[in-house]
ZADO-1210 file (C-alpha; in nm, 4 decimals, padded with zeros to 6 digits):
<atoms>
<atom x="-00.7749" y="05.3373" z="04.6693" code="UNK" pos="1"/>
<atom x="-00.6592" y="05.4745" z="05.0074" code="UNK" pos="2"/>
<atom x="-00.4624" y="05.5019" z="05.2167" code="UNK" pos="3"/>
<atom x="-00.2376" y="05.3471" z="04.8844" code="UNK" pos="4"/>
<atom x="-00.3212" y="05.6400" z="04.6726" code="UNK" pos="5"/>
<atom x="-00.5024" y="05.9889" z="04.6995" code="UNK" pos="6"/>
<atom x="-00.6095" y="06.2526" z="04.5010" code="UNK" pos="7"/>
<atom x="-00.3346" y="06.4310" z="04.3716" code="UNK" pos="8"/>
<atom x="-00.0874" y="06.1672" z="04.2689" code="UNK" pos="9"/>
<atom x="00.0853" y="06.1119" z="03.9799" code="UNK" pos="10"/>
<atom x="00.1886" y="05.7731" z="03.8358" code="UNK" pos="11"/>
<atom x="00.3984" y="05.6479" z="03.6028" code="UNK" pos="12"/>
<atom x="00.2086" y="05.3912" z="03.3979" code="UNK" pos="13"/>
<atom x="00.3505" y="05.0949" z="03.2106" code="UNK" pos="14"/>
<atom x="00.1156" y="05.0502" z="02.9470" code="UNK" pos="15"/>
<atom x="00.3082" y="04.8533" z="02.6745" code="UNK" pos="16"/>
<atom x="00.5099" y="04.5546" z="02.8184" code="UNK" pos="17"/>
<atom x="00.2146" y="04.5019" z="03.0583" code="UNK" pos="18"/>
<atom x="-00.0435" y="04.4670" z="02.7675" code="UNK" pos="19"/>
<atom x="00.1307" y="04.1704" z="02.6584" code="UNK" pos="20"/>
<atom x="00.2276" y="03.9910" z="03.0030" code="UNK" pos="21"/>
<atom x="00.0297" y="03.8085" z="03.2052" code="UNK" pos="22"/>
<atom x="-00.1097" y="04.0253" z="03.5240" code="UNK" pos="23"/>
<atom x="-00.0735" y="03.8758" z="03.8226" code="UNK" pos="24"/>
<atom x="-00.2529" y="03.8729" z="04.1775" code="UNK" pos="25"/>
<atom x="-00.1797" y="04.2128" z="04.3747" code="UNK" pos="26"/>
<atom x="-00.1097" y="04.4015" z="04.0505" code="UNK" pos="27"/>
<atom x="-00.2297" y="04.7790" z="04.1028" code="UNK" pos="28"/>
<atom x="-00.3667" y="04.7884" z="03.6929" code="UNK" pos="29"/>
<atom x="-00.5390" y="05.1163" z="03.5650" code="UNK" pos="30"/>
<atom x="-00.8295" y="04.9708" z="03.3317" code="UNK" pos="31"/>
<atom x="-01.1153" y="05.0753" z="03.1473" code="UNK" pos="32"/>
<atom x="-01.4481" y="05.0634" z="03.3849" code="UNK" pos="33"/>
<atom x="-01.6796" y="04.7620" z="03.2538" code="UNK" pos="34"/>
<atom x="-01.9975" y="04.9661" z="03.2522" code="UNK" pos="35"/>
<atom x="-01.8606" y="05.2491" z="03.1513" code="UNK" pos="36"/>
<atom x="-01.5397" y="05.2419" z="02.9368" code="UNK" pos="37"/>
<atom x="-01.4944" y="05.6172" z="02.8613" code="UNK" pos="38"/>
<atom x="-01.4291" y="05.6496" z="03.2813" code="UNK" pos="39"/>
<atom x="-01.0679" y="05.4549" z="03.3957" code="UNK" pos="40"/>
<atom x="-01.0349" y="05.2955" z="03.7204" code="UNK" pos="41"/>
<atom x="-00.7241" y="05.1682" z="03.9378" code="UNK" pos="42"/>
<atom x="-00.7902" y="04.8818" z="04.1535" code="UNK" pos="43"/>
<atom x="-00.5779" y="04.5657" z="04.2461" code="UNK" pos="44"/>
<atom x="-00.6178" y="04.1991" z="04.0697" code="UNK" pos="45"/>
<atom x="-00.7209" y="03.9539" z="04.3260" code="UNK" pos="46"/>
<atom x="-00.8334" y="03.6874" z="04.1296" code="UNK" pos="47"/>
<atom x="-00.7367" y="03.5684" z="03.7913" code="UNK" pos="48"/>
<atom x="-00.8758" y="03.3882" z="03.4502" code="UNK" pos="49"/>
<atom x="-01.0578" y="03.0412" z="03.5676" code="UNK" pos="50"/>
<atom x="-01.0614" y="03.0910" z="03.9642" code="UNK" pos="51"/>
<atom x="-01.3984" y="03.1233" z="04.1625" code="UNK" pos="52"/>
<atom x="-01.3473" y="03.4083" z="04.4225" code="UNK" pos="53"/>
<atom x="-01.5486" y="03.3787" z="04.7454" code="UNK" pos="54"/>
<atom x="-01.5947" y="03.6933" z="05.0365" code="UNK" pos="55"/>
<atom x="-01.7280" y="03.6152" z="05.3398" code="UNK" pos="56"/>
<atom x="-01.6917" y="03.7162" z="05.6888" code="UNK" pos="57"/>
<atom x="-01.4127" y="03.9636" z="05.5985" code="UNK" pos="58"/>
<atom x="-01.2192" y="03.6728" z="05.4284" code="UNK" pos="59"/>
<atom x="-01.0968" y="03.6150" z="05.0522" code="UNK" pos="60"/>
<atom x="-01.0870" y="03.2476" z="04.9677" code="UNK" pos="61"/>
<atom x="-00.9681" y="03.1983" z="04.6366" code="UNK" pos="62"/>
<atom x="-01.0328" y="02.8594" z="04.4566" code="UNK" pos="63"/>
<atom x="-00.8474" y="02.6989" z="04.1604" code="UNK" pos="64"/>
<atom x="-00.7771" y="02.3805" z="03.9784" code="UNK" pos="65"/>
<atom x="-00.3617" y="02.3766" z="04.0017" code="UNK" pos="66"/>
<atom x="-00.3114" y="02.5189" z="04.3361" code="UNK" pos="67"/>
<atom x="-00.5880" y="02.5589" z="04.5447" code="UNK" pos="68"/>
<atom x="-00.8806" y="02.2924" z="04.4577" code="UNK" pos="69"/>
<atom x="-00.9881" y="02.3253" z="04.8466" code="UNK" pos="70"/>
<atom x="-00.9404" y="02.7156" z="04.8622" code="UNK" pos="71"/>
<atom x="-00.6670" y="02.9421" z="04.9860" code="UNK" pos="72"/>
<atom x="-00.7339" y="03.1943" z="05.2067" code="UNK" pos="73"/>
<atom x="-00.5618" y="03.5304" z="05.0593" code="UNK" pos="74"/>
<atom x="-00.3020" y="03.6633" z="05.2278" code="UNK" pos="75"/>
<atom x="-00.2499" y="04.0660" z="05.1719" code="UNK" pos="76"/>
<atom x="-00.0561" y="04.1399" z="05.4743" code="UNK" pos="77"/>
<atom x="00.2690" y="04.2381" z="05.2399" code="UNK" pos="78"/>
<atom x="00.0483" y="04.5474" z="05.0886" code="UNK" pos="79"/>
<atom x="-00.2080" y="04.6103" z="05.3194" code="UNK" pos="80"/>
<atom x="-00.2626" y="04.6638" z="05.7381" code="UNK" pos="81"/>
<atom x="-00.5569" y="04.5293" z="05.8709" code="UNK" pos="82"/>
<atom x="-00.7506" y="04.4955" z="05.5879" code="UNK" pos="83"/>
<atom x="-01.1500" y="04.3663" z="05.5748" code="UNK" pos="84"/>
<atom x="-01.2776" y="04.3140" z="05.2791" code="UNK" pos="85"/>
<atom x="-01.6877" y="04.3341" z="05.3302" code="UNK" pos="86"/>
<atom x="-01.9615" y="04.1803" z="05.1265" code="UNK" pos="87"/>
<atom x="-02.0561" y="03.7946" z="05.0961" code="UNK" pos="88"/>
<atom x="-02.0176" y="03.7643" z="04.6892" code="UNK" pos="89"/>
<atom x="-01.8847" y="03.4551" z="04.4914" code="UNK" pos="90"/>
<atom x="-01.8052" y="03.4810" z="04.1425" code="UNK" pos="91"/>
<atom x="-01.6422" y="03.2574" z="03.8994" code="UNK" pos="92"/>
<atom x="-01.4105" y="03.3760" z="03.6251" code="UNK" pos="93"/>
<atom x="-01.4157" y="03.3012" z="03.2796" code="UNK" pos="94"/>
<atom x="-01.1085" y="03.3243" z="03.0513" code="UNK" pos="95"/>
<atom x="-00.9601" y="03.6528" z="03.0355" code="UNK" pos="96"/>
<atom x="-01.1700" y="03.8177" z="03.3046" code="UNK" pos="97"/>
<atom x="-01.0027" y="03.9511" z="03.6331" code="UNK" pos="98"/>
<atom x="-01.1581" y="04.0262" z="03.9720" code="UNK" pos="99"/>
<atom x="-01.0365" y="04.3618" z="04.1086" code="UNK" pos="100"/>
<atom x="-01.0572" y="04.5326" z="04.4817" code="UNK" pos="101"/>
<atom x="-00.9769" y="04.8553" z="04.5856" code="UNK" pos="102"/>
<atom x="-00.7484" y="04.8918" z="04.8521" code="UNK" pos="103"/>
<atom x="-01.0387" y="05.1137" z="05.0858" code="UNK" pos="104"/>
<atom x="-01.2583" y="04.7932" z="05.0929" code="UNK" pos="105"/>
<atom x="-01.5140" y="04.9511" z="05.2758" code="UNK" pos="106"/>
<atom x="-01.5704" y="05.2519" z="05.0316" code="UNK" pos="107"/>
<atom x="-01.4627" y="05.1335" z="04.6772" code="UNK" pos="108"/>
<atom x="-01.6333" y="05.0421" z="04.4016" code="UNK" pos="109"/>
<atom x="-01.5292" y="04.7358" z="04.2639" code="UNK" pos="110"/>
<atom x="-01.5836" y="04.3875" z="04.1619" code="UNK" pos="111"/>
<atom x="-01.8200" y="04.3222" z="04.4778" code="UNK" pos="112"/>
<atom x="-02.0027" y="04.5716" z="04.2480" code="UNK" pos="113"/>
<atom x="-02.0213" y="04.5387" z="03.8967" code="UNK" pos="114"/>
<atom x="-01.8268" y="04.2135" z="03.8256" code="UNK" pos="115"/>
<atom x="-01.4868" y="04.1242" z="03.6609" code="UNK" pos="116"/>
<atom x="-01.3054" y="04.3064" z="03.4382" code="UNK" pos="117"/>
<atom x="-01.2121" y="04.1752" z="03.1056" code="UNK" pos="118"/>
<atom x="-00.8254" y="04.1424" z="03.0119" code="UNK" pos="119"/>
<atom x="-00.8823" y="04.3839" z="02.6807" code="UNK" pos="120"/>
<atom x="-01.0207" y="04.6833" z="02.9142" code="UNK" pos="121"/>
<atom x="-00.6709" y="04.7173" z="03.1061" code="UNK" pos="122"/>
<atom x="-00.4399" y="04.9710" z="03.0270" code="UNK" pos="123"/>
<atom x="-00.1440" y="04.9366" z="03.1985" code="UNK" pos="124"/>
<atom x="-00.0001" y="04.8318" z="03.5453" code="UNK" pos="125"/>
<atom x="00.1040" y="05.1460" z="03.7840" code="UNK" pos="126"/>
<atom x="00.4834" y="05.1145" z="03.8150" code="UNK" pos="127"/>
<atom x="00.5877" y="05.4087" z="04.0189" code="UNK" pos="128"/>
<atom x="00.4548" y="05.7053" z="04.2033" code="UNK" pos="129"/>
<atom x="00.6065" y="06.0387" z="04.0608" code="UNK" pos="130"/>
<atom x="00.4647" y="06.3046" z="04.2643" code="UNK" pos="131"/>
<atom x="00.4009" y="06.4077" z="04.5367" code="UNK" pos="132"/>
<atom x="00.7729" y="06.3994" z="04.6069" code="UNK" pos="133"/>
<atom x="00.7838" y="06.2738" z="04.9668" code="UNK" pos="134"/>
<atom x="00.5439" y="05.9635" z="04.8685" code="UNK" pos="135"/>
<atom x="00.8390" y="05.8972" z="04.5431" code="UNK" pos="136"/>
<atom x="00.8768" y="05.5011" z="04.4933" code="UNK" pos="137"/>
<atom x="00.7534" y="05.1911" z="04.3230" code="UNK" pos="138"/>
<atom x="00.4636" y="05.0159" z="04.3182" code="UNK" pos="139"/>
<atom x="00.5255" y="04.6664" z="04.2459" code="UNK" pos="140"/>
<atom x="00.5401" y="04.4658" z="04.5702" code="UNK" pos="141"/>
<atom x="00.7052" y="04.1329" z="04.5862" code="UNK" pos="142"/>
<atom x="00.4336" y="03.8812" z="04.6583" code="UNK" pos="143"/>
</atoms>
């Protein structure tokens, strides 16, 4: 997920709290890959159980029934500069499924892909980045 995270880093993982929260949009979650659950992934939620999910033009426009029946356009500026997310895919979640980006849009491998993620193949959220030393801090951005 560049420029966020390279090769080389070490995280601290919160795997037990997070298994029982609720994630939340712009979580950075480490989860089991759908197709292949023996490989793990880290990616970041951008849409959650019971919300259709619509890319076009470079834009996210997430639907749902409490706070956006008309569509939201999503707003990412907090975590990432100039971001465009390619690909013209729609997708509507069911309960307990998750649809996941990476934060290199135009390389990653991700829900554009292979579809949501079910809630019972995450692992944890990434809380803090250990090493290397001069990239030290947390994770969790205030949305």
């Amino acid at each position: 997920m560049e420029p966020n995270f390279l090769d080389g880093d070490y995280l601290i993982i919160d795997e037990i709290s997070y298994r029982f929260d609720k994630p939340e949009r712009g979580d950075i979650i480490i989860f089991r890959y759908p197709l292949d659950p023996a490989q793990f992934f880290i990616k970041r939620i951008i849409g959650l159980p019971g919300e259709t999910i619509r890319i076009t033009d470079g834009e996210i426009i997430i639907y749902n029934k409490e706070a956006a029946p008309e569509g939201m356009i999503l707003d990412e500026s907090k975590y990432l500069d100039n971001i465009y997310t390619p690909g013209n895919v729609e997708v509507s979640l069911k309960d307990s499924e998750y649809f996941v980006l990476g934060d290199n849009r135009r390389a990653s491998s991700d829900s554009r892909k292979w579809g949501a993620v079910p809630k019972k193949f995450i692992i944890g959220e990434a809380w803090l980045r250990a090493w290397p030393i001069n990239r030290l801090g947390a994770l969790k951005q205030d949305l």
